[in-house]
C-alpha positions as CSV (number, residue, x, y, z in Angstrom):
1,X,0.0,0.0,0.0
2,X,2.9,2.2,1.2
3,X,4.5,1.8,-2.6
4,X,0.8,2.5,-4.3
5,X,0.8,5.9,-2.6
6,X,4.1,6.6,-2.5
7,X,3.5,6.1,-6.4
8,X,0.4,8.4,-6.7
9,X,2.1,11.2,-4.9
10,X,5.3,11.0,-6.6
11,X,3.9,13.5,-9.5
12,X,2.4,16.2,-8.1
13,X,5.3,16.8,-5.7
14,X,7.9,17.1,-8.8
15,X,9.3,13.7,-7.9
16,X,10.0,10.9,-10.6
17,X,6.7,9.3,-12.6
18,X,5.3,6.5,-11.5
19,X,6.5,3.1,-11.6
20,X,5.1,0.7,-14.2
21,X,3.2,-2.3,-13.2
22,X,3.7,-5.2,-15.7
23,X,0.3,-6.3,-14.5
24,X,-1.7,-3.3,-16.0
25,X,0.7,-3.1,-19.1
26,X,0.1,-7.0,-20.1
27,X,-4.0,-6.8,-19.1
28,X,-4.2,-3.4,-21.5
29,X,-2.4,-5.0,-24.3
30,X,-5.5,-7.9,-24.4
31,X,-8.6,-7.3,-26.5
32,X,-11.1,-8.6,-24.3
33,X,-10.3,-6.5,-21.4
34,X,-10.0,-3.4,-23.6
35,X,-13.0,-4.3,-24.8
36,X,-14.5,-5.2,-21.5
37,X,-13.6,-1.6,-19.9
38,X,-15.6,-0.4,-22.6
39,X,-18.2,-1.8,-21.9
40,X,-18.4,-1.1,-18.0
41,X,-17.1,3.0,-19.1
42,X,-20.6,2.9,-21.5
43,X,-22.6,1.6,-18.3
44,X,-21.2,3.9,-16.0
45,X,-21.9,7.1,-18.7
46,X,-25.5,5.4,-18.9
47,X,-25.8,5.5,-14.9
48,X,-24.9,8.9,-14.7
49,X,-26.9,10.4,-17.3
50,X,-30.1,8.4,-15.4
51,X,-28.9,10.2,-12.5
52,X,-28.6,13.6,-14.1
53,X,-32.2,13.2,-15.9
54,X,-34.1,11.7,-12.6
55,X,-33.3,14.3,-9.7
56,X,-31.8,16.6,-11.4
57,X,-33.6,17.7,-14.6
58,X,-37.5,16.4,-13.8
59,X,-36.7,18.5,-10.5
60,X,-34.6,21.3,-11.7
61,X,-36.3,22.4,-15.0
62,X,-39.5,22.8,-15.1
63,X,-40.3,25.9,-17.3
64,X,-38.9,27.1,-20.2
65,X,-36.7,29.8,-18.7
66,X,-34.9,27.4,-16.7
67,X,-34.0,25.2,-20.2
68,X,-32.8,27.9,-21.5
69,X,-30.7,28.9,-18.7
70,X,-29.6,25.4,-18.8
71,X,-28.9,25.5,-22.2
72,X,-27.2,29.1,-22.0
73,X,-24.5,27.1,-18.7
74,X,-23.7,24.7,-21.3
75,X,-23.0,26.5,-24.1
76,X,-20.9,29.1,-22.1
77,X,-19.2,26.1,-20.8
78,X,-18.5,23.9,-23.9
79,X,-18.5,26.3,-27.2
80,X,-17.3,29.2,-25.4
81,X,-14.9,28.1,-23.0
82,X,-15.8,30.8,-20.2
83,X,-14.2,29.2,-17.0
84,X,-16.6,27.3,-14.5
85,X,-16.9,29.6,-12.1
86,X,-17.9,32.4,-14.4
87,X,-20.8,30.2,-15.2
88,X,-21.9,29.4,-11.9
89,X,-21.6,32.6,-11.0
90,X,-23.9,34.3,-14.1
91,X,-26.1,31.4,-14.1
92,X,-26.8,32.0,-10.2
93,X,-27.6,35.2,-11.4
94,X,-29.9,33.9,-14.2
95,X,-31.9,32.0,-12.1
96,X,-32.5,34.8,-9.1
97,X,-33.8,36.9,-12.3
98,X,-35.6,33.9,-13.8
99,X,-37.2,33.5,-9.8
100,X,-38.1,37.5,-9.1
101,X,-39.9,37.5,-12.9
């Protein structure tokens, strides 16, 4: 265990990169475990977008201002680049207007 996080902190603190595990190297070279892990990486995108639609979006949005502020977050966000906290910060904003109208 020591080694693991000895390994993981290595990095960040400017020391040498991490050691290789022949292990991982050997399993990533195989098909069926590439193709495996892309299989679990398609369930876990699935589980979180359920997640996102179920609380989130049937809770969330539920007029058409708030899709379009929803809309507006994730175009700043994705086309535009503006940094996160810029868009948390406007669409906070958007919403207490979107609330007082």
């Amino acid at each position: 265990m020591r080694s693991v996080m000895k390994a993981s902190s290595a990095e960040p603190l400017g020391g040498a990169a991490p050691p290789r595990w022949p292990f991982w190297d050997d399993l990533r070279r195989q098909d069926w475990a590439r193709s495996a892990l892309h299989g679990v990486n398609a369930a876990v995108v699935g589980l979180l977008l359920a997640a996102l639609y179920n609380p989130v979006w049937t809770a969330g949005i539920t007029s058409a201002g708030d899709f379009a502020l929803a809309i507006a977050g994730f175009l700043l966000l994705f086309m535009w680049q503006t940094p996160p906290w810029l868009v948390v910060v406007l669409c906070a904003i958007g919403g207490g207007l979107i609330a007082a109208l």
